[in-house]
C-alpha positions as CSV (number, residue, x, y, z in Angstrom):
1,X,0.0,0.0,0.0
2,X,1.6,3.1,-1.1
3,X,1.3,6.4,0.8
4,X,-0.7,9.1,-0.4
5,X,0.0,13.0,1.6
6,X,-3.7,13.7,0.7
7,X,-5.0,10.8,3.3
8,X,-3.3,12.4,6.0
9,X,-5.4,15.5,6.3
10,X,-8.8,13.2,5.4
11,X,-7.7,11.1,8.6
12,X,-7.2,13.9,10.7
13,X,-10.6,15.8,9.6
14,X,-12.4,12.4,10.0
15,X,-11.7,11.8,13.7
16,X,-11.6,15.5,14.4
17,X,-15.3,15.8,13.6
18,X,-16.2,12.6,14.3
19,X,-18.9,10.6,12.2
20,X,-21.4,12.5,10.6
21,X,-19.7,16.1,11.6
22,X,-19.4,19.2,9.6
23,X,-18.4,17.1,6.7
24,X,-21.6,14.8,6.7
25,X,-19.3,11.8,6.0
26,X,-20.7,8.7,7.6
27,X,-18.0,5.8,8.0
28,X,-18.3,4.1,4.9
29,X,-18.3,7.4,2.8
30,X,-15.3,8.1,4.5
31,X,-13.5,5.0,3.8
32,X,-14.7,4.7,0.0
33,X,-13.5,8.1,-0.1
34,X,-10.1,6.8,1.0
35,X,-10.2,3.7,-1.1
36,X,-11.0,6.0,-4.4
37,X,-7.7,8.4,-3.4
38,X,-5.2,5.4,-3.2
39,X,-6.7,4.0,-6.5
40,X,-6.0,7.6,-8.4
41,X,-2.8,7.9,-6.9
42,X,-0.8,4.8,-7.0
43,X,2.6,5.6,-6.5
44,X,5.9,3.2,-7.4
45,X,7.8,2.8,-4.0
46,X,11.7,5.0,-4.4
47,X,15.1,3.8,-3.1
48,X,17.1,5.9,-0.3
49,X,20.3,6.5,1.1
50,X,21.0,7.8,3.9
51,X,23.9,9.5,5.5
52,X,24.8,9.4,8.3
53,X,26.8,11.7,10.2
54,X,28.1,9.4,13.0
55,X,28.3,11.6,16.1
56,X,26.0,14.6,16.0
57,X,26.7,17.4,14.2
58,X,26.2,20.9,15.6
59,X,22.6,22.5,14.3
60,X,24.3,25.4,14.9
61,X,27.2,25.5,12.9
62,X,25.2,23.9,9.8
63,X,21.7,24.3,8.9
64,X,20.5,26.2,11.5
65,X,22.7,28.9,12.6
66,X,21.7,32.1,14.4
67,X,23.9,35.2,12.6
68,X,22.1,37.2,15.9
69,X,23.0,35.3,18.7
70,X,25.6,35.9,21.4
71,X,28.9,34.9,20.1
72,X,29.1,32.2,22.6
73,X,25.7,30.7,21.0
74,X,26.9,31.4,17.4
75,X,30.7,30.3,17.8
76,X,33.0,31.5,14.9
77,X,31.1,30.7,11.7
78,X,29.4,33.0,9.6
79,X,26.7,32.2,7.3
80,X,26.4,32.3,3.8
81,X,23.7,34.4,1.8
82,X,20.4,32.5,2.3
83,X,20.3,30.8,-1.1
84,X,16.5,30.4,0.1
85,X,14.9,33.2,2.2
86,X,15.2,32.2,5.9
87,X,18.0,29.5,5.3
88,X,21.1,29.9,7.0
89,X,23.8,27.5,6.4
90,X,27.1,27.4,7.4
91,X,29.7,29.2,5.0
92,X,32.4,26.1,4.5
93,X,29.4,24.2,2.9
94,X,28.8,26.5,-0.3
95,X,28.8,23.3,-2.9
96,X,25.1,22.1,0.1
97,X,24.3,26.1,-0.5
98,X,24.2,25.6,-4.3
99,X,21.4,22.7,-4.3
100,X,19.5,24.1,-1.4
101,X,16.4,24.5,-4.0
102,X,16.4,21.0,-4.3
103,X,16.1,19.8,-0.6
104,X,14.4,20.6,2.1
105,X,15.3,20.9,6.1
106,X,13.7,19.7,9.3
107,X,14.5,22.1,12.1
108,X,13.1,20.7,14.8
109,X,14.0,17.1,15.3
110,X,14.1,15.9,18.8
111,X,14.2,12.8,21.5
112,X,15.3,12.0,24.8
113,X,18.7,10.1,24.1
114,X,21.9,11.7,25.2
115,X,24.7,8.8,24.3
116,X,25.3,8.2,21.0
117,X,24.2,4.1,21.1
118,X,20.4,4.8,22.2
119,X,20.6,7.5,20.0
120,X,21.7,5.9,16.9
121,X,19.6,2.9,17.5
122,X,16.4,5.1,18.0
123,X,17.3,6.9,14.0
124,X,17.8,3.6,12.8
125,X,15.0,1.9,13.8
126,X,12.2,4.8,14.5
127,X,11.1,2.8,17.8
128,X,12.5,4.3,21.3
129,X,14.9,1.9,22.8
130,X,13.8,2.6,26.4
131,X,16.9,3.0,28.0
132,X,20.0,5.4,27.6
133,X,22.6,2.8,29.0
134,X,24.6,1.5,26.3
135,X,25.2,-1.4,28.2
136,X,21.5,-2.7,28.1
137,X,21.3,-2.0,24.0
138,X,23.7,-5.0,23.0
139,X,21.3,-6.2,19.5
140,X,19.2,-9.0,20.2
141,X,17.1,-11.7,17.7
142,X,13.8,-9.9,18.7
143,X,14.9,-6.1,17.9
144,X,13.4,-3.8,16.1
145,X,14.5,-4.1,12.2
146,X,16.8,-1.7,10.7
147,X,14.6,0.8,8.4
148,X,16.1,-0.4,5.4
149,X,15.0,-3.8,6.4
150,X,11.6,-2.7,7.0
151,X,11.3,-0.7,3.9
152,X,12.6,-4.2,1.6
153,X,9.9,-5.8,3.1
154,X,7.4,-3.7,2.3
155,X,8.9,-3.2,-1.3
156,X,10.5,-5.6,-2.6
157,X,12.6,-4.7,-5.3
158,X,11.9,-6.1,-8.5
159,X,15.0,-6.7,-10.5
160,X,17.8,-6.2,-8.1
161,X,21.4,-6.9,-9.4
162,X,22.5,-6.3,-5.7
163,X,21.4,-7.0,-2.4
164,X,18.2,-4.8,-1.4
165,X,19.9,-3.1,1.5
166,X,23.8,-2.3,2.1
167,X,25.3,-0.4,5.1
168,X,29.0,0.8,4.8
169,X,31.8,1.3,5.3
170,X,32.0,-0.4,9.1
171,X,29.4,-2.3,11.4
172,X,29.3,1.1,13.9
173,X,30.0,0.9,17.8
174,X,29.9,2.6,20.8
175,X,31.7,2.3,24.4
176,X,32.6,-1.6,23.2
177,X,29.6,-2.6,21.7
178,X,27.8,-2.6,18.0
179,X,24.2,-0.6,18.4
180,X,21.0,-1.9,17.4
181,X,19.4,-0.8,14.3
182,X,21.8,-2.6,12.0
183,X,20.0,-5.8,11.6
184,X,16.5,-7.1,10.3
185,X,15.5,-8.2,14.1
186,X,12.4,-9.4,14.0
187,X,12.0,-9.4,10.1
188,X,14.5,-12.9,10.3
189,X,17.9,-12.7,8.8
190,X,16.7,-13.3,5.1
191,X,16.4,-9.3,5.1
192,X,19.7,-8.6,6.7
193,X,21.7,-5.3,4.8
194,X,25.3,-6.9,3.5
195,X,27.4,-4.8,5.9
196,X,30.6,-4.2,3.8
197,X,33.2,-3.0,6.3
198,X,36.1,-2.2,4.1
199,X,37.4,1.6,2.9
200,X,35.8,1.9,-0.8
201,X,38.7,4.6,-1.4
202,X,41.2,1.9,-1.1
203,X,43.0,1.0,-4.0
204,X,42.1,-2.6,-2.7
205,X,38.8,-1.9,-2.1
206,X,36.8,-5.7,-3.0
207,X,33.4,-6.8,-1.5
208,X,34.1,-10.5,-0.6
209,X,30.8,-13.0,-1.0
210,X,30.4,-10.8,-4.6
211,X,33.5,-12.4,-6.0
212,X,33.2,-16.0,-7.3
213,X,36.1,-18.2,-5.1
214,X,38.8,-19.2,-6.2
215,X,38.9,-22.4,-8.6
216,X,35.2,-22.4,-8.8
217,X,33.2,-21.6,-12.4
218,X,30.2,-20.1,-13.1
219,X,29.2,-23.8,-13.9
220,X,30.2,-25.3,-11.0
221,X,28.2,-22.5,-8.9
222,X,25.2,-23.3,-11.0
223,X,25.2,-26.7,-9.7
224,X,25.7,-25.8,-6.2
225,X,22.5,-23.9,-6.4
226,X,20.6,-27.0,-8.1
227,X,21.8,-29.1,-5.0
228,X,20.6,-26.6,-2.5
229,X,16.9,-26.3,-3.8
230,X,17.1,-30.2,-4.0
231,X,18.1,-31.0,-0.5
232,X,15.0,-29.6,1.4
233,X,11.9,-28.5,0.0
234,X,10.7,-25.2,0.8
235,X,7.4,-26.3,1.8
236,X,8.9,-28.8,4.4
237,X,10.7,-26.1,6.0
238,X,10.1,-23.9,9.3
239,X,10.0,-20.0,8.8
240,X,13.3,-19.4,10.2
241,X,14.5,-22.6,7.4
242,X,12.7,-21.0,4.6
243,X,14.0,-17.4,5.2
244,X,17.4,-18.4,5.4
245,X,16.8,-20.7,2.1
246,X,16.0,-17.7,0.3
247,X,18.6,-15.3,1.0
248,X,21.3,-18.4,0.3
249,X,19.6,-18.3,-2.8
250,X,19.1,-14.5,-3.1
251,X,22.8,-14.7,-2.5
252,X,23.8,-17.3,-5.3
253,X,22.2,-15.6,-7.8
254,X,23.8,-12.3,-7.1
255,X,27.1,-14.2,-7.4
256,X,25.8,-15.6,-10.7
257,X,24.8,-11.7,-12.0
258,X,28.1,-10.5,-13.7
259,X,26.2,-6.7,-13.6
260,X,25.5,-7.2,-10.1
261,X,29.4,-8.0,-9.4
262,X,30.6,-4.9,-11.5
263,X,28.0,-2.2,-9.5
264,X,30.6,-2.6,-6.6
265,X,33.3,-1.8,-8.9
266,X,34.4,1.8,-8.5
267,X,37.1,1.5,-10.5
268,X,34.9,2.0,-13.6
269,X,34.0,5.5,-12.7
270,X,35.9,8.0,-14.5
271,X,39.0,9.2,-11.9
272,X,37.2,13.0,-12.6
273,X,33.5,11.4,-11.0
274,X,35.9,9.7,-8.3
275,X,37.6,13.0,-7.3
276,X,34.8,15.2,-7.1
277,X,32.8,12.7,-4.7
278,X,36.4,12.8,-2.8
279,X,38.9,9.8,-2.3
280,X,37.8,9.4,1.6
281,X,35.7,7.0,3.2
282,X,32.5,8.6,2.8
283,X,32.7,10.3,-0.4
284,X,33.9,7.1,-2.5
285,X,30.7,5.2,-0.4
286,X,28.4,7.8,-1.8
287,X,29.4,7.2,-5.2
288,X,29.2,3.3,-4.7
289,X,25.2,4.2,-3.2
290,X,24.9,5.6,-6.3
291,X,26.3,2.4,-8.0
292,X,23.8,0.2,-6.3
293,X,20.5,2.0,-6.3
294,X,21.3,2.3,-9.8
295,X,21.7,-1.6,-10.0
296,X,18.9,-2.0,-7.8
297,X,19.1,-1.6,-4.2
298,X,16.3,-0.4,-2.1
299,X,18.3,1.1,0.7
300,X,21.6,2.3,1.1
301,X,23.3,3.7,4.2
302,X,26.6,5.1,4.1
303,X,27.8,6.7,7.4
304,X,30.8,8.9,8.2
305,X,32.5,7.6,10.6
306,X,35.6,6.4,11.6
307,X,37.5,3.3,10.0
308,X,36.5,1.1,12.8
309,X,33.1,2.6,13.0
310,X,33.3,5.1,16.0
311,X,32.0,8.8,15.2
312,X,33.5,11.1,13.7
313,X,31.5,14.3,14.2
314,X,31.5,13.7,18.4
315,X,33.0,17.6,18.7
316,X,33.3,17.5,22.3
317,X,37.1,19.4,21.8
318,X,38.0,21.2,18.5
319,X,34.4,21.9,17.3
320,X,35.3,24.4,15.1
321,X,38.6,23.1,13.5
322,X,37.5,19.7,13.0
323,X,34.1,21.1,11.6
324,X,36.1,23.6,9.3
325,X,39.2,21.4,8.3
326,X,37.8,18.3,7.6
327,X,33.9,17.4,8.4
328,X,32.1,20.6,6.6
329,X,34.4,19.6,3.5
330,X,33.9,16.4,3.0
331,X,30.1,16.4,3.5
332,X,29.7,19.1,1.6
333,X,31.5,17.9,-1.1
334,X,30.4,14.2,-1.1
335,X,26.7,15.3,-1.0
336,X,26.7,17.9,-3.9
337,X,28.5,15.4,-5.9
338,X,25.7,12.7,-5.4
339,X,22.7,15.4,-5.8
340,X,24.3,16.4,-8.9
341,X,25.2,12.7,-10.4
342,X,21.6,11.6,-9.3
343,X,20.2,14.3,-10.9
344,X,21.7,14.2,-14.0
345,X,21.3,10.4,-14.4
346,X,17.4,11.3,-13.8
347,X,17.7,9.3,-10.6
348,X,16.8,11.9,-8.3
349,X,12.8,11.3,-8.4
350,X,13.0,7.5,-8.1
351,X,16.1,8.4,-4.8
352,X,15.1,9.5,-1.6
353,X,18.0,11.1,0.2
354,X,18.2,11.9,3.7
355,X,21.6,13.6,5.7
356,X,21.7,13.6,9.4
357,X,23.1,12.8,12.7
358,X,22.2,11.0,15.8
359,X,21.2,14.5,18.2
360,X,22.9,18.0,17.4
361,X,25.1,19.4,20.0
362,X,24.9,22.1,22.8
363,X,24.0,25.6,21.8
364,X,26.9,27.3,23.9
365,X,29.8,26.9,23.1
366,X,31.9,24.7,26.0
367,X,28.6,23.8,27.6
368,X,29.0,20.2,29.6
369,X,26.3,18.1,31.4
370,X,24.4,16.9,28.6
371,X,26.4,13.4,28.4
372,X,29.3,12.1,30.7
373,X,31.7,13.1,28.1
374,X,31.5,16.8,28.5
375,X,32.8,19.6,26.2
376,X,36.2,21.4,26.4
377,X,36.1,25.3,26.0
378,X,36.2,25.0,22.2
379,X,34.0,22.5,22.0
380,X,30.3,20.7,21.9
381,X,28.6,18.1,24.0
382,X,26.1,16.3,22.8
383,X,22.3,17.5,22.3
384,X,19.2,15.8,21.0
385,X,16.7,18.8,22.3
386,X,16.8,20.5,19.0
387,X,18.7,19.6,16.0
388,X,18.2,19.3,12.2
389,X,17.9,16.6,8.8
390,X,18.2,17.1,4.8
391,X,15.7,15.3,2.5
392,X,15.7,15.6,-1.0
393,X,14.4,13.9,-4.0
394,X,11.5,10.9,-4.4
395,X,7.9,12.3,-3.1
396,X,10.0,15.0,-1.1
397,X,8.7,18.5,-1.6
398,X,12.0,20.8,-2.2
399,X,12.9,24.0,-1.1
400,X,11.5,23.7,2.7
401,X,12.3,24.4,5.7
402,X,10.1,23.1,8.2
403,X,9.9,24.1,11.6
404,X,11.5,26.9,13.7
405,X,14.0,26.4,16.1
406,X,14.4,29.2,19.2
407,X,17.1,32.1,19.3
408,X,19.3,30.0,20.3
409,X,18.8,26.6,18.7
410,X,18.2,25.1,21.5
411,X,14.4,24.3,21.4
412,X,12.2,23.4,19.1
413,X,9.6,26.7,18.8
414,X,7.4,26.1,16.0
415,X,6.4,22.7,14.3
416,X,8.6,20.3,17.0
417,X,9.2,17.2,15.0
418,X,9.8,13.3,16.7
419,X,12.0,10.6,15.5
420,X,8.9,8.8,15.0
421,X,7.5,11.2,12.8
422,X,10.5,11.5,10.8
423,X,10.9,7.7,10.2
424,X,7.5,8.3,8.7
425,X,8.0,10.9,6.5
426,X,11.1,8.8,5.0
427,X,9.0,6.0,4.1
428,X,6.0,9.0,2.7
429,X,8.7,10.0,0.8
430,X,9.8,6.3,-0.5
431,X,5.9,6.0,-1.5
432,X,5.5,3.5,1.2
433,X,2.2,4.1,3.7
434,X,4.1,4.3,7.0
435,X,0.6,3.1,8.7
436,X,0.4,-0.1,6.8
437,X,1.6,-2.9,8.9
438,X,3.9,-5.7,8.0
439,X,4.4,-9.8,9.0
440,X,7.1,-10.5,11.2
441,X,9.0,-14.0,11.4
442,X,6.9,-15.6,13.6
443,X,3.8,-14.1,11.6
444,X,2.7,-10.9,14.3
445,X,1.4,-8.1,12.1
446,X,4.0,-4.5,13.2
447,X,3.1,-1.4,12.0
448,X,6.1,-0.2,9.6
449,X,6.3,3.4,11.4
450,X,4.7,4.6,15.1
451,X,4.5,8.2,14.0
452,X,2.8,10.6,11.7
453,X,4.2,11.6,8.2
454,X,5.2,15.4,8.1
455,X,2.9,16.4,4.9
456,X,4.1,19.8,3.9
457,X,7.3,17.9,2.9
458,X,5.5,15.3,1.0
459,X,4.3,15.7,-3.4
């Protein structure tokens, strides 16, 4: 069931009035009504990557800064011209500046979790992992899928060359431990993302399991998969058995798919296409997101982070050098590249992209007691009270900024947005209806989001 914007005002007006109120509709009336809406409006679900900016970037020295606040507030950035009235964004990320027409900005995101595991687990997953002790948020069988597992679940691809969901460049941790929200969960393993943890700007860069081993043929591979769907019958198998027989079989046929081999391939890009994405980490894995949505992949998540998957944008000390030398650069770099490659290969409309963090960080400059880590004089501790997100392209209305956050960025004062919600408007934007439910393993029906859809931002 695909989302439709136009059904979230109907639902609203409908149990605002009640049955039969100002708009006369009785029940059925109002649920033909719906029925005729999603008929005239089918919509072909989109692909998404997201980035992720492992460890919280400051609101305030991005997207949302405040040209008028006290210089403790504002820091040492200025802003650049709004390239859209009322958007101020940082002036080390001109190349962001340039397609600002083409994305829109949430303002006023916000949650509860200071550290960055529950944090990261709550983006991930759009469900509230209850606790803010990283120690009680080790993934477990029965956790809450990863959204790109939820959204290949409830969209299929059709004619993937590539698995439907990839995470890279590392499996990402905090204080010892891998968080939640990189795993199908509940979902089963069969929708698992192929987590590549290598460095796709290394000359050696080479996704093993998409590489046929050695001494084997395509022949002799063929035959493997004939023995495999002769040894056990699908139909005599338990759920768990049948969802792992289908992604060993999802994965031989990948290996058998030469195409699907060469969209990890980076080395077939033009060096020009390679250098303006940036030879790092993070700007080489958004050109290989482009690489696999283009082959086929539903979801693609490519964080910036550190090579063993730490974060790199935890400013506690240096905020403004390491923003200025190295983080603003790089983002902005790596995500104009990717708008302008996806727009000129016309993959824009079918690509959701969203760009965010975990939390923001403290308005004031040195202010400690948000998180046990603290902030040095020149630096930022963390902050989820107020802090901001990018999305651009698929159903996503450009050229908005939604919400208002105070003086100071440090509260949301107009238009407060959830996690929950935002989860929601993702998959709105993917045209997938975030209040459709889905079949877990064990065959419980879960609703794909638990909030509401922001639709000003949704076509």
């Amino acid at each position: 069931m695909r989302y439709d914007a136009r059904l979230e005002l109907t639902r609203r007006q409908f149990f605002h009035v009640g049955i039969g109120g100002t708009f006369g509709l009785s029940l059925a009336q109002f649920l033909q009504a719906e029925a005729q809406t999603r008929a005239a409006r089918k919509r072909s679900p989109k692909s998404l990557i997201f980035l992720f900016l492992y460890g919280g970037p400051s609101q305030i020295d991005t997207w949302d800064m405040k040209p008028e606040a006290p210089v403790e507030y504002r820091g040492e950035f200025k802003p650049l011209p709004p390239p859209i009235p009322g958007l101020y964004l940082c002036e080390y990320l001109p190349r962001m500046a340039a397609w600002a027409k083409h994305f829109s900005v949430i303002r006023t995101l916000h949650h509860s979790n200071r550290n960055h595991q529950p944090a990261g687990c709550r983006l991930f997953t759009g469900v509230d992992p209850g606790s803010d002790n990283a120690a009680q948020l080790a993934p477990k069988p029965n956790d809450p899928p990863a959204l790109g597992s939820l959204a290949v679940k409830a969209a299929p691809p059709a004619k993937a060359l590539v698995p439907p969901f990839v995470m890279l460049p590392a499996r990402l941790h905090d204080q010892g431990s891998a968080f939640k929200g990189q795993h199908a969960g509940w979902l089963g393993h069969a929708y698992d993302p192929l987590l590549i943890e290598q460095d796709p700007a290394s000359p050696n860069f080479r996704v093993e399991g998409f590489s046929l081993p050695a001494n084997l043929s395509l022949q002799q591979l063929e035959h493997r998969r004939w023995l495999l769907e002769q040894l056990e019958p699908t139909s005599a198998s338990s759920p768990e058995r049948a969802a792992l027989r289908q992604f060993q079989k999802q994965a031989l046929d990948l290996l058998l798919a030469s195409q699907g081999r060469a969209a990890f391939d980076l080395s077939a890009e033009p060096d020009k296409l390679r250098d303006r994405y940036g030879r790092n980490r993070f700007g080489q894995g958004c050109l290989l997101a482009r690489r696999l949505i283009e082959a086929g992949a539903r979801v693609v998540t490519v964080s910036d982070c550190t090579a063993n998957g730490h974060h790199e944008w935890d400013t506690h000390q240096n905020n403004f050098k390491r923003l200025k030398e190295v983080l603003l650069p790089r983002l902005d770099q790596a995500f104009s590249a990717l708008m302008e490659d996806l727009h000129a290969r016309g993959l824009l409309e079918e690509t959701v992209v969203y760009v965010g963090g975990e939390f923001g960080r403290t308005p004031r400059v040195g202010q400690a007691g948000f998180s046990g880590a603290g902030a040095s004089k020149d630096g930022r501790d963390h902050y989820p009270n107020c802090f901001p997100g990018l999305l651009a392209g698929g159903y996503v209305r450009p050229g908005i900024i939604y919400g208002e956050s105070d003086s100071k960025a440090a509260y949301p004062a107009k238009d407060p947005v959830t996690i929950e919600d935002l989860v929601a408007t993702i998959f709105a934007a993917m045209g997938l209806d975030p209040h459709t439910t889905i079949t877990s393993l064990d065959g419980r029906p879960m609703p794909l989001a638990h909030g509401r859809p922001i639709t000003n931002l949704i076509v």
